[in-house]
Backbone as CSV, one residue per row, in Angstrom:
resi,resn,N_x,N_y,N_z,CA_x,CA_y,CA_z,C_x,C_y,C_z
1,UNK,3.271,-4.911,10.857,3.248,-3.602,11.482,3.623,-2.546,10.449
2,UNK,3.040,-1.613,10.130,3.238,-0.252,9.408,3.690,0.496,10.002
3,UNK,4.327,1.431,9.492,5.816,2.807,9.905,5.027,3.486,10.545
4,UNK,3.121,3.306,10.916,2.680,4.871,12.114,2.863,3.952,12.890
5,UNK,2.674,2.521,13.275,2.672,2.136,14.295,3.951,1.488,15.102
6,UNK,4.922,1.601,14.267,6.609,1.192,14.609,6.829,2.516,15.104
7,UNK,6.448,3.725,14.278,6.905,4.788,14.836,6.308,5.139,16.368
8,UNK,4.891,5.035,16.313,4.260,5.251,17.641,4.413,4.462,18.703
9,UNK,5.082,2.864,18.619,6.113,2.212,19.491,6.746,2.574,19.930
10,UNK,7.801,3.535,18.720,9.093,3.749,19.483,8.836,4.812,20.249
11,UNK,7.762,6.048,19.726,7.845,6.793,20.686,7.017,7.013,21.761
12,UNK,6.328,5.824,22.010,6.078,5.866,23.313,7.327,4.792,24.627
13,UNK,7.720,3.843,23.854,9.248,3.693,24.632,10.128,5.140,25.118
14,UNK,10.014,6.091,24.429,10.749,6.850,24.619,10.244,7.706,25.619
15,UNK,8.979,7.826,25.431,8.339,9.058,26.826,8.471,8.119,28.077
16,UNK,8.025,6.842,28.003,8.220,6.055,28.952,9.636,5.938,30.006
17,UNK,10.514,6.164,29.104,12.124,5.925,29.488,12.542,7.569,30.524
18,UNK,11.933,8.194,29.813,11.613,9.849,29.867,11.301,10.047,31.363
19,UNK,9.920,8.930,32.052,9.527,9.238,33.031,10.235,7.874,33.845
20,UNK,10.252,6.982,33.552,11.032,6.212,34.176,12.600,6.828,34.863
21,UNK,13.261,7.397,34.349,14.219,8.253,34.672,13.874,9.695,35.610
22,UNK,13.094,10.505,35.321,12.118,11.329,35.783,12.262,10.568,37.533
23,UNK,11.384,9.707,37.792,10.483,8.976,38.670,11.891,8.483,39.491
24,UNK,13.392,8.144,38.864,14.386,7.883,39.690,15.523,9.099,40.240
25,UNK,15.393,9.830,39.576,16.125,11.192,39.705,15.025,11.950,41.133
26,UNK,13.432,11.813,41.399,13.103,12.010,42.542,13.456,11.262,43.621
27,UNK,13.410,9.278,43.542,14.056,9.101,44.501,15.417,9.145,44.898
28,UNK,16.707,9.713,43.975,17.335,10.487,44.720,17.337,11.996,45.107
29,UNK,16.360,12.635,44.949,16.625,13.620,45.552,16.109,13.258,46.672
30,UNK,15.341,12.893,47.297,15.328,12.554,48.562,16.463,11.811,49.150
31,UNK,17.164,11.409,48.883,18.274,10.641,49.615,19.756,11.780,49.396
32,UNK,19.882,12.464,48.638,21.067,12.734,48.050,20.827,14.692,47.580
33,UNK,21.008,14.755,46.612,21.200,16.320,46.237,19.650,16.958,45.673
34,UNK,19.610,17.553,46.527,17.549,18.267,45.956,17.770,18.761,44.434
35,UNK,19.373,18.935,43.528,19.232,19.347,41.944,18.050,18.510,41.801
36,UNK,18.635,16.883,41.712,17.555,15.791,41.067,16.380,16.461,41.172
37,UNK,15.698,17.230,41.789,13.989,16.886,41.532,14.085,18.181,40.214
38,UNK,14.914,18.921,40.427,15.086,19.702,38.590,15.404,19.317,37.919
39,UNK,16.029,18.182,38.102,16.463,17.087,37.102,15.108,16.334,36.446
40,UNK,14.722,15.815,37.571,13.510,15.036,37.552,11.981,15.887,36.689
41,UNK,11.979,17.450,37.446,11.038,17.834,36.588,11.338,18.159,35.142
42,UNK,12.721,18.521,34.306,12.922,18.580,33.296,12.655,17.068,32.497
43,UNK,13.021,16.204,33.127,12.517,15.133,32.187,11.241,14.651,32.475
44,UNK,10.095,15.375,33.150,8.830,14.626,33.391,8.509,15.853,32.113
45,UNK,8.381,17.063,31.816,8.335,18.173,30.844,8.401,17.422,29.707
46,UNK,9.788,17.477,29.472,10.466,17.161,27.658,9.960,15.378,27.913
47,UNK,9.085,14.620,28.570,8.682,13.444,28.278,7.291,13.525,27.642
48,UNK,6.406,14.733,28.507,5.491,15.024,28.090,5.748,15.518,26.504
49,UNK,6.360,16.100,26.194,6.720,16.886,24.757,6.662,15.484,23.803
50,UNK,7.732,14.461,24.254,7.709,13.161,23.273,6.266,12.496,23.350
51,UNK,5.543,12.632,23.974,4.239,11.890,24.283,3.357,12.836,23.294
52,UNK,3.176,13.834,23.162,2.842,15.249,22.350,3.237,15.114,20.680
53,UNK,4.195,14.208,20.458,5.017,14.103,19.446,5.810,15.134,18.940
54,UNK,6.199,16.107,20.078,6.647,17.352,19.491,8.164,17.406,19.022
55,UNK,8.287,18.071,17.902,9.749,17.422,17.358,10.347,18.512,17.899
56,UNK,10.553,19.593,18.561,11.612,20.557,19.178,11.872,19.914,20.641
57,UNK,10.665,19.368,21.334,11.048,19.305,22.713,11.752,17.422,22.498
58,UNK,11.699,16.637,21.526,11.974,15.602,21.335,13.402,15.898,21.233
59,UNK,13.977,16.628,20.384,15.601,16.654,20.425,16.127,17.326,21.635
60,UNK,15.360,18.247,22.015,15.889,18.763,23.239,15.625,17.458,24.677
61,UNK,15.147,17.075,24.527,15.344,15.772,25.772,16.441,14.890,24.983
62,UNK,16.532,14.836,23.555,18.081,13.837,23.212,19.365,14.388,23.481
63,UNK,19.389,16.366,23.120,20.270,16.731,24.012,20.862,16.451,25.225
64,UNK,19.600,17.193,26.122,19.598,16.780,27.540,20.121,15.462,27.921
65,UNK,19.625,14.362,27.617,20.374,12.940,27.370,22.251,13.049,27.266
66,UNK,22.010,13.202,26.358,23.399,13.666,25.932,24.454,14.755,26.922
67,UNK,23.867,15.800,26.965,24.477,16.510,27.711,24.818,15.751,29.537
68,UNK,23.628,14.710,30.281,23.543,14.054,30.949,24.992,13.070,31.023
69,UNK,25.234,12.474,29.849,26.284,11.435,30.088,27.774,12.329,29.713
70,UNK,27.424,13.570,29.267,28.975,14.355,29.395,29.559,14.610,30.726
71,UNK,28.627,15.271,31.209,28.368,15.737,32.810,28.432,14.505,33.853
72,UNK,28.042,13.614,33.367,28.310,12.349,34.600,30.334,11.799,33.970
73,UNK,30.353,12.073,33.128,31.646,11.768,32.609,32.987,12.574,32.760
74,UNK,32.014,13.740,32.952,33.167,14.793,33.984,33.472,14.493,35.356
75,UNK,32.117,13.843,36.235,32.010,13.827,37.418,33.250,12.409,37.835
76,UNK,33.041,11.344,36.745,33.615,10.122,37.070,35.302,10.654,36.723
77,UNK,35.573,11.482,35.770,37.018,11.948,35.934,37.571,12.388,37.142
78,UNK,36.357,13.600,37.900,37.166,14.354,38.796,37.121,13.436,39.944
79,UNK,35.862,12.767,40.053,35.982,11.866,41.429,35.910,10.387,41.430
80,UNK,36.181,10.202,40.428,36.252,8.222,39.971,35.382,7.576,40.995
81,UNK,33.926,7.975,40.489,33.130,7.602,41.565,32.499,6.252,40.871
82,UNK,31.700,5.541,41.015,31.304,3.951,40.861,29.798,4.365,39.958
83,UNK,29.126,5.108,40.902,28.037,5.516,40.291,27.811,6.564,39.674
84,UNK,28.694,7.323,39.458,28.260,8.135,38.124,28.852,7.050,36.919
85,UNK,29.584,6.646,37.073,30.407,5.499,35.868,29.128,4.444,35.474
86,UNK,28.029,3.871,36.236,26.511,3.249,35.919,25.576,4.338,35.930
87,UNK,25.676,5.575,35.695,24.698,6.703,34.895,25.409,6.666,33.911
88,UNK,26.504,6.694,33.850,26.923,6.858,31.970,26.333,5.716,30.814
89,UNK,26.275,4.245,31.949,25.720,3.229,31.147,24.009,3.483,30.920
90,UNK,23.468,3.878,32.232,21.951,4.270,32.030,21.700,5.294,30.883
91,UNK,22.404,6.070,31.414,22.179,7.464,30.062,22.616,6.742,29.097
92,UNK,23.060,5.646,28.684,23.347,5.552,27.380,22.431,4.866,26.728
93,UNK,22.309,3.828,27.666,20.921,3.374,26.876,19.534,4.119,27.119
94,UNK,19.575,5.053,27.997,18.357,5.956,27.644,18.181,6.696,26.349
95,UNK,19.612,7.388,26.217,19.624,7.815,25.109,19.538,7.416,23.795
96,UNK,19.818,5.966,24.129,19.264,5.091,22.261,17.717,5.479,22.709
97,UNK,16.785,5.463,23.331,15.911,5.157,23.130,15.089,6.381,22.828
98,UNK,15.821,7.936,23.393,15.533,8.860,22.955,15.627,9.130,21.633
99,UNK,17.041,8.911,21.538,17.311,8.736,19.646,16.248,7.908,18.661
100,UNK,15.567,6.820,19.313,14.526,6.208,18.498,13.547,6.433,18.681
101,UNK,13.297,7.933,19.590,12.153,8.561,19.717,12.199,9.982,18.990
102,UNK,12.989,10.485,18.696,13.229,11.642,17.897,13.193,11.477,16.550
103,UNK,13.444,10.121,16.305,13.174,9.517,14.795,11.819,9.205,14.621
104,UNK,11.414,8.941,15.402,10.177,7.990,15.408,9.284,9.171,15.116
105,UNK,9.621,10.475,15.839,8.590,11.694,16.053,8.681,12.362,14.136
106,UNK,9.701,12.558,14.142,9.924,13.283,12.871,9.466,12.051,11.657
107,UNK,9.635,10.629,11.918,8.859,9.633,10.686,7.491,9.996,10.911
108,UNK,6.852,10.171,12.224,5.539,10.204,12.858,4.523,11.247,11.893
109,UNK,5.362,12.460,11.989,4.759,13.752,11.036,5.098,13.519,10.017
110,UNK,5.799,12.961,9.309,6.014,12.603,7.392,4.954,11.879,7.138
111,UNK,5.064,11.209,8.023,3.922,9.594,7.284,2.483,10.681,7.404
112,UNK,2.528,11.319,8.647,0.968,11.878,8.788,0.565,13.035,7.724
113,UNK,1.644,13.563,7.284,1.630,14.944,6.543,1.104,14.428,5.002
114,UNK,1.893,13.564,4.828,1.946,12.463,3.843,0.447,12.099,3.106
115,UNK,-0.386,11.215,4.372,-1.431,11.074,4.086,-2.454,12.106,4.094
116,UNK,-1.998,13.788,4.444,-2.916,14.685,4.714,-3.161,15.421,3.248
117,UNK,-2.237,15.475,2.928,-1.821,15.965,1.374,-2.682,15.639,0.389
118,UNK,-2.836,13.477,0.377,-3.794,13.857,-0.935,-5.247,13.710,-0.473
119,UNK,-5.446,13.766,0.380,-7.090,14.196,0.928,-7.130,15.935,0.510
120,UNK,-6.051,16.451,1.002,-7.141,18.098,0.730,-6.665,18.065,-0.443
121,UNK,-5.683,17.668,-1.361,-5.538,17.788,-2.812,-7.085,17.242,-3.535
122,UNK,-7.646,16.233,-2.849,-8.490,15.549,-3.632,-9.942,16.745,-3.245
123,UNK,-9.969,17.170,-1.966,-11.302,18.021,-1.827,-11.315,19.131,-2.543
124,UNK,-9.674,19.464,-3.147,-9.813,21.108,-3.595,-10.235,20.813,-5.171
125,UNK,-10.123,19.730,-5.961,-11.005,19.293,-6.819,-12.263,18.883,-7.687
């Protein structure tokens, strides 16, 4: 396997994880607090962005990630609840996988930039 296609692995694990999360944050908003489906549409958005390979909306969903398991980590302080304490574990491993999608995006455009370089170097010759 070559670094476009390790990279384009990882980042399609990552849009995947993106909507997989997405797709569970709707079924609780139906059961529980209507935030989730803004929850839910921000990560169906910034999943699309990793699918796009876009490297601004890629860190901003690793944020978001991130910011996700602070905020569930506040929630399990103030109310030592069971299940925000298994979103901190979900978000965490979501967030490796974002993290190996934000890498993956930014190797994605080196390697491609890379090979773009000596093609028009060679046509301007």
């Amino acid at each position: 396997m070559d670094a476009e296609q390790i990279a384009n692995r990882d980042i399609k694990r990552a849009w995947i994880a993106g909507i997989a999360v997405g797709t569970f944050q709707i079924i609780l908003g139906f059961f529980s607090n209507p935030y989730y489906f803004l929850d839910a549409a921000i990560f169906y958005v910034l999943s699309f962005g990793i699918y796009a390979k876009n490297r601004v909306l890629s860190v901003v969903m690793l944020l978001y990630c991130l910011f996700n398991i602070v905020y569930k980590a506040y929630e399990v302080q103030q109310e030592e609840g069971f299940a925000e304490a298994v979103g901190i574990v979900v978000f965490l491993i979501i967030s490796w996988f974002m993290f190996k999608g934000v890498c993956s995006v930014f190797a994605y455009h080196k390697i491609t930039e890379s090979e773009a370089k000596p093609k028009d170097d060679q046509n301007n010759k």
